[in-house]
N, C-alpha and C positions, 0 to 999 in steps of 0.2 A: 334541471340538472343535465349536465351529459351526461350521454349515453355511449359514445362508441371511440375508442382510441384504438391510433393501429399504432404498430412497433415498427419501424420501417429497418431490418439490419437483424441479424440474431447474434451468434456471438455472448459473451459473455455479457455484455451488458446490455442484447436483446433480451434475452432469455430471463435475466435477473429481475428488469426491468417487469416483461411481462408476469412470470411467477408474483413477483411482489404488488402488483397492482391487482393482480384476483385475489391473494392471500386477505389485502385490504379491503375489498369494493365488493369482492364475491361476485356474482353475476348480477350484481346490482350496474354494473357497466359492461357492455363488450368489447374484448381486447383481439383484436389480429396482429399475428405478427409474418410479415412476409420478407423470407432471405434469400437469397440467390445460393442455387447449387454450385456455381462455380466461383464465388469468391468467398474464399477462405479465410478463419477469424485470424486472427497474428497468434495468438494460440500460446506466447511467451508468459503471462500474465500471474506467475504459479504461485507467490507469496503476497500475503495479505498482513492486513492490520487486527488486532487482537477483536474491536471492534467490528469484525466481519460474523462474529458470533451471533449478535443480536439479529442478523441476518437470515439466517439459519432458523432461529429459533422464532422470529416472526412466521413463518413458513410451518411454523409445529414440526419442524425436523428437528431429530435427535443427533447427535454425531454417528451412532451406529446405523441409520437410515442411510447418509449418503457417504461417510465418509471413505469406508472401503471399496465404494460402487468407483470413486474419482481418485485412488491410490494416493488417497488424502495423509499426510504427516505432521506432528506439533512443531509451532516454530514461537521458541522463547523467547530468539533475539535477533538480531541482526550482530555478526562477525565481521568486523571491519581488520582486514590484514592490508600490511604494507604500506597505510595511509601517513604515518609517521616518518617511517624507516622498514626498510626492503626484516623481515621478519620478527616486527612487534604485530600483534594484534590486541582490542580491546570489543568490549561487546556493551550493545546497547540494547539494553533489555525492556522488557516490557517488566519492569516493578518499578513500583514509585520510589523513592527516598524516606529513610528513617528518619525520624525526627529525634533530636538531645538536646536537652536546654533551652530549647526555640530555636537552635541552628541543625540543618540537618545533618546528616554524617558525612556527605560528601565537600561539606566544609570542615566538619572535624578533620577528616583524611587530609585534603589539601596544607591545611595546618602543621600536622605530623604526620605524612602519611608512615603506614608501618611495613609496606613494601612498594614496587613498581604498579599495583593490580588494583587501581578503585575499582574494578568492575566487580573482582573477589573478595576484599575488604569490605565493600559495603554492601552487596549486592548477595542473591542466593542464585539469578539466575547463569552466574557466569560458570561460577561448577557445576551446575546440571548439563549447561551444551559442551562443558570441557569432557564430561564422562559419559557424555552420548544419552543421558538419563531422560525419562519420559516425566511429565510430570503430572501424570497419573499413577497408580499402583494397578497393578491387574484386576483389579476388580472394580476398576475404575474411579476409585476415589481421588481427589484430585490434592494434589500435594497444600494447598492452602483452604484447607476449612472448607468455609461456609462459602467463598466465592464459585463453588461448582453448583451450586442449587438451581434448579430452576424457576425466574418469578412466577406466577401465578396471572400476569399478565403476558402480552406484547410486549417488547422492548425495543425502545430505539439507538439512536447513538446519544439522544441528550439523557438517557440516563442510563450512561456512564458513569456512575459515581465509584466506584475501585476501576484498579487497574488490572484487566483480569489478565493471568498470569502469560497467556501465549496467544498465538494465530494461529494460522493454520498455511501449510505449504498444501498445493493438490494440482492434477493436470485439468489445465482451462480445458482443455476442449470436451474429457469427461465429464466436468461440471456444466458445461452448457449444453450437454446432451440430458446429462441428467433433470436439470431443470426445464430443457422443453418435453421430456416425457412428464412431470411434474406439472406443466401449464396447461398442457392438453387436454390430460387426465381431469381438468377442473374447469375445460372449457375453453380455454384459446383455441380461434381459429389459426392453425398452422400455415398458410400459404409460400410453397417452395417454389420462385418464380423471380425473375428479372425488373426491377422497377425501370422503365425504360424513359420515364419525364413523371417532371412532379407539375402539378398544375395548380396556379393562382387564381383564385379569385379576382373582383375588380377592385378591394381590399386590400390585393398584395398577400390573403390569409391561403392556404394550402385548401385546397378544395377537395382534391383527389390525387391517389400516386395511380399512376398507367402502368401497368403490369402487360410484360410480352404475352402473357398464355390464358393470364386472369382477368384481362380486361384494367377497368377500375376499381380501386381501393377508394371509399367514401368511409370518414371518419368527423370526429369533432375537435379531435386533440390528436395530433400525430406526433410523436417522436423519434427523435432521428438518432438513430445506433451504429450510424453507417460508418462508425470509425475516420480515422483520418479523413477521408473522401470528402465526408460532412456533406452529404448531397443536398439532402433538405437544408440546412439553419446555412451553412456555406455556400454551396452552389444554388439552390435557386432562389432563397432570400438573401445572399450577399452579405448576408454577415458581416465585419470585418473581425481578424485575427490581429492579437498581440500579441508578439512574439516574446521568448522571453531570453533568446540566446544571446542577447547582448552580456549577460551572466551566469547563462548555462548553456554551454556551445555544445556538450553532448549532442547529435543528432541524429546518430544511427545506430545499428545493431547489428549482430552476427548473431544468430542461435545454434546449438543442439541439442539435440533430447541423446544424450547417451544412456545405451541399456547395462547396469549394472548387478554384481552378486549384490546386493545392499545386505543379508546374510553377514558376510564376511565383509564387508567394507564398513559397515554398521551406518547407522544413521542419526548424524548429529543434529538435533532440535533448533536450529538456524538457519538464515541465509548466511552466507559468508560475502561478500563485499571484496576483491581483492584488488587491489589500485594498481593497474600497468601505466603503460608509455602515455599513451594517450584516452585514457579513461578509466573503467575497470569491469572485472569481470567478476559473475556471477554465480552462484552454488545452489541449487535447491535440491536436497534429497526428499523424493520421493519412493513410496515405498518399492517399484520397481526399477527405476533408476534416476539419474539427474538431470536436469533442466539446467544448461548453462547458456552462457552468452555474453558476448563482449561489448558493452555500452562505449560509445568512444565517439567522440569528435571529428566530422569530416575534414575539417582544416588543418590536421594533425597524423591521419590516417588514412589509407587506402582499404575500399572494402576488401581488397587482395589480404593485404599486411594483416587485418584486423583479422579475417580468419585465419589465416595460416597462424596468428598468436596464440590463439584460442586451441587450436587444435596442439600445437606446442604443450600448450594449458595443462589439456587435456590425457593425452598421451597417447600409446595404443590404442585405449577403447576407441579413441575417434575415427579410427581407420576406414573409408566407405561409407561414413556418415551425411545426409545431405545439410549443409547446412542453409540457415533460413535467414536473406538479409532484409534487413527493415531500416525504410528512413523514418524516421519520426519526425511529427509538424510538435516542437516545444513552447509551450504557449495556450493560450485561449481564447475564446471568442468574446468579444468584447461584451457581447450577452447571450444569455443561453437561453432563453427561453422568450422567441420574438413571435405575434401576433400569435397563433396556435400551435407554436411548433415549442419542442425543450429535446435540447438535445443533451443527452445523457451520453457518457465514456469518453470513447476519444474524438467524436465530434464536438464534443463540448469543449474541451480540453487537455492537455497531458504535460507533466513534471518529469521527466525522465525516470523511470524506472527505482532508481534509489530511495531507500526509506521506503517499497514496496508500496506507492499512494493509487494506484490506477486502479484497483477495485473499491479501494477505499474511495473514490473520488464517485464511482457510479452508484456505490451505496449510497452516497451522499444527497447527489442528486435524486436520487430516486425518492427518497426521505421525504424530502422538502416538497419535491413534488405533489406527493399525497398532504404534506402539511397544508400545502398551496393551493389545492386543487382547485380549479374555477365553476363556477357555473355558468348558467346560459348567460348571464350578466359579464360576461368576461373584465371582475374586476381588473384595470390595468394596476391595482397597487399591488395585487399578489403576485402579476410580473416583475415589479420591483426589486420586491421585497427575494422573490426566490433568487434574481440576477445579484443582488450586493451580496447575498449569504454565499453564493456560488462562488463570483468572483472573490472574495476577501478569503475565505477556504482555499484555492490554489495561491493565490497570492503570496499568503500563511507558510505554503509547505513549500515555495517557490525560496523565500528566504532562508528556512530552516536547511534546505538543499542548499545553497549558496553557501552558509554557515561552513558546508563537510567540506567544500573546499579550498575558501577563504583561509580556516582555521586547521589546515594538516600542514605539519609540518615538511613533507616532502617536498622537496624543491630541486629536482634529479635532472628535470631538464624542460625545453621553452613549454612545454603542456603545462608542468605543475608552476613554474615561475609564471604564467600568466594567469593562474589561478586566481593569484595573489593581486592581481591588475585591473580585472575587470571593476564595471559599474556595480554599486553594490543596489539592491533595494532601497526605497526611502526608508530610513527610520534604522537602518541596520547595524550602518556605522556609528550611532550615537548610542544605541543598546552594547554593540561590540565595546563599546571604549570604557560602558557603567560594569560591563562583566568583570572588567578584569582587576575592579578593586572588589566588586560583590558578583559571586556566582548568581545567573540566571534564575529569578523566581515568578511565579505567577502574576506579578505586578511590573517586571520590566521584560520578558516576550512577547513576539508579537500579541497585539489584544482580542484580535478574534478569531472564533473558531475556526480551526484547521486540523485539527485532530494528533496535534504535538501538548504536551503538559512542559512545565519549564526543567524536569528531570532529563529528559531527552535532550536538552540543548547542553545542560551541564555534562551528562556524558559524552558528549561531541565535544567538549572543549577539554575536560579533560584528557580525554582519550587520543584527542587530534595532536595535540601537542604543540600546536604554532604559535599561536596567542600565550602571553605573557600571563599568569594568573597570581592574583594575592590572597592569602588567607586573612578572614577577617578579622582585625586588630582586637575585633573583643573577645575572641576566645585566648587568646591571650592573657586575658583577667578572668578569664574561667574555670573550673576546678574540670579537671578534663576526666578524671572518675569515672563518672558514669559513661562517657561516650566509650572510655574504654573494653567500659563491661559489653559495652553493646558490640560493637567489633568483635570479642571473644563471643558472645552470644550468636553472630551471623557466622562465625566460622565453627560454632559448635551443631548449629543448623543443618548450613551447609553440607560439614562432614557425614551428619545424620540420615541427610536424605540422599548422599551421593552412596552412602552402604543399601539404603532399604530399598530404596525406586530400582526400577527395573531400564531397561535399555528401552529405547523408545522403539527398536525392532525387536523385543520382547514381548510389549506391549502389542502392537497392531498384527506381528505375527499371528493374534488368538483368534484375529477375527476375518483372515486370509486362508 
């Protein structure tokens, strides 16, 4: 068996990486992780997928363990404003669709809908982030049953079977402090030092990383966290990168971390998504204040222009603010996990920001890896095997991005009319053209896993408004009855828990 992996990079997906490898392997392996003091994680990373749960709860953490230490908040849904028309929004929640008749209700709604609002017609989460509501109660019970229990086992992301009801918003760089006091505490060697050359074998395999103060780093399995850079799996095995801007031209960023009353501003259980000129910009309330930033296209925007919007955005609070620009490499490695190396986060790969996939993406990897894991046999099928699940995974949410802005109706000027232009994925536009006599179901989305269910694509098209859509002829010859009661039943719900639940800074207030 191996016996010794080093973490090359810390950062969130160093620190994730290594926690999750002792939580699995115990000190039945040794884990090093060595990062450099002077280069800094991108630190923007603040919204996750509902799925980051099982994360957590791998590690035997509770939510009251870490989540006040990292100014951690619930996030229901993603807020998509302005993507239609300059002040519609609509929200994409983390709950599945009802089912009536065998048709779900967001086909009943399309049929008759009974206002402007599928996301409040059918949905419960869209009142909760409209009234700022937690979906807990103070005493921590969670607004749906039995999905707050905890199993009795491990859990990964394949058993995912509900859709649990939120995420989690929180500050990256809290969290990956947190987690390397959590890896240490159980045995990681910490090394804060320079990798100054990576060294090959006659192999071409990673022999040792050359550290400026530590000498050599000798491992079996090294991993590279190194972010963008991609020192190991990019720069000294050559990797090559796929790009994927040929239909997602996003490639940069502007941030702030502005400090907030969140008290008096309150705190709504979303990201909000807002669509400007040349991209759009971001919302994350955290309990002491927000994370924003402007995702935007260099072909279209100047890093000048893109902050100054932003700050615009923003208003007063941003006054003296520094902000933080980032190019992003959009795209992936044509494989991640080559002779001894797997690179995990953004050396691996990255989707722009939207739909909140970049932790979801290093969960992911990390998963597989342990599913993966080789012995001294280094079978080469388990690098296969982990390279097609990796790649088909960004692939996945590569399209389902492409979908938000294929299918928004905005078309204000050449950014959003070239939306409309670009190369689509394979397989996308013959799905687009079956959608729009039969809404998106688990049999006509993409087929593999990427961590979207076919509810998620349905509320993109509804909510997006571009695409032409038909209600299905057979509910037409349907007694429509009961889907009624049910729509009265989701607004009888709704209204129920937007009175009982508490403010989502009611809630975390108790334990600040």
């Amino acid at each position: 068996m191996l016996k010794s992996v080093v973490v090359v990079g810390g950062g969130t997906s160093g620190w994730m990486t290594a926690s999750y490898l002792t939580a699995a392997f115990g000190d039945r392996i040794n884990v090093t992780l060595v990062e450099s003091a002077r280069v800094g994680a991108i630190g923007v990373g603040e919204a996750t997928f509902s799925t980051v749960r099982h994360f957590f709860s791998y590690l035997g953490l509770e939510e009251k363990d870490w989540m006040p230490k990292c100014n951690a908040t619930y996030k229901l849904a993603i807020r998509f404003e302005n993507w239609r028309e300059e002040g519609h929004h609509f929200y994409h929640p983390f709950e599945r669709q009802r089912v009536v008749d065998g048709f779900t209700l967001t086909d009943w709604w399309l049929r008759n809908p009974s206002s402007d609002r599928f996301d409040r017609d059918c949905f419960l989460v869209g009142t909760l982030c409209d009234s700022l509501k937690s979906p807990r109660q103070l005493d921590g019970t969670l607004f749906e049953g039995g999905l707050g229990e905890r199993s009795a086992y491990r859990t990964t992301l394949s058993e995912q079977s509900t859709q649990f009801p939120y995420a989690y918003h929180f500050d990256a760089t809290l969290v990956a402090n947190f987690l390397r006091d959590y890896s240490v505490a159980r045995g990681v060697r910490h090394v804060l030092d320079d990798v100054v050359d990576v060294a090959l074998d006659e192999r071409g395999w990673i022999s040792h990383v050359v550290t400026k103060e530590h000498g050599d780093l000798t491992g079996d399995l090294f991993v590279d966290c190194t972010g963008f850079r991609s020192l190991l799996l990019g720069k000294a095995l050559e990797e090559p990168f796929e790009s994927y801007q040929s239909s997602l031209p996003n490639d940069s960023a502007v941030a702030l971390r502005v400090p907030l009353d969140m008290e008096r501003k309150g705190l709504r259980p979303c990201t909000t998504a807002t669509a400007q000129e040349a991209g759009w910009i971001w919302t994350i309330p955290l309990f002491d204040r927000i994370g924003t930033g402007y995702v935007y296209a260099s072909d279209y925007s100047t890093p000048e222009q893109a902050e100054k919007r932003l700050r615009e955005f923003i208003g007063p609070a941003a006054e003296d603010l520094e902000a933080n620009h980032i190019k992003m490499r959009i795209g992936r490695s044509r494989r991640h996990w080559v002779n001894n190396c797997v690179a995990i986060g953004l050396s691996s790969g990255f989707v722009e920001p939207l739909e909140s996939t970049g932790i979801f993406f290093i969960q992911h990897g990390i998963e597989q890896l342990v599913k993966h894991f080789p012995d001294a046999s280094w079978d080469d099928g388990l690098r296969t095997s982990y390279n097609n699940l990796v790649s088909r995974c960004m692939d996945g949410v590569r399209e389902f991005l492409v979908l938000h802005y294929y299918a928004a109706k905005r078309a204000d000027n050449e950014y959003w009319l070239d939306t409309k232009k670009r190369t689509l994925p394979d397989g996308l536009a013959e799905r687009l053209e079956r959608w729009q006599t039969r809404l998106p179901d688990s049999e006509s989305v993409y087929p593999h896993y990427h961590g979207f269910e076919a509810y998620s694509y349905v509320c993109m098209l509804l909510g997006l408004g571009g695409i032409s859509l038909k209600p299905s002829a057979a509910l037409g010859l349907l007694d429509p009855s009961s889907a009624q009661h049910e729509f009265k039943l989701v607004a009888e719900q709704a209204a129920e828990l937007e009175r009982t639940l508490p403010t989502q800074y009611e809630y975390f207030a108790q334990f600040h």
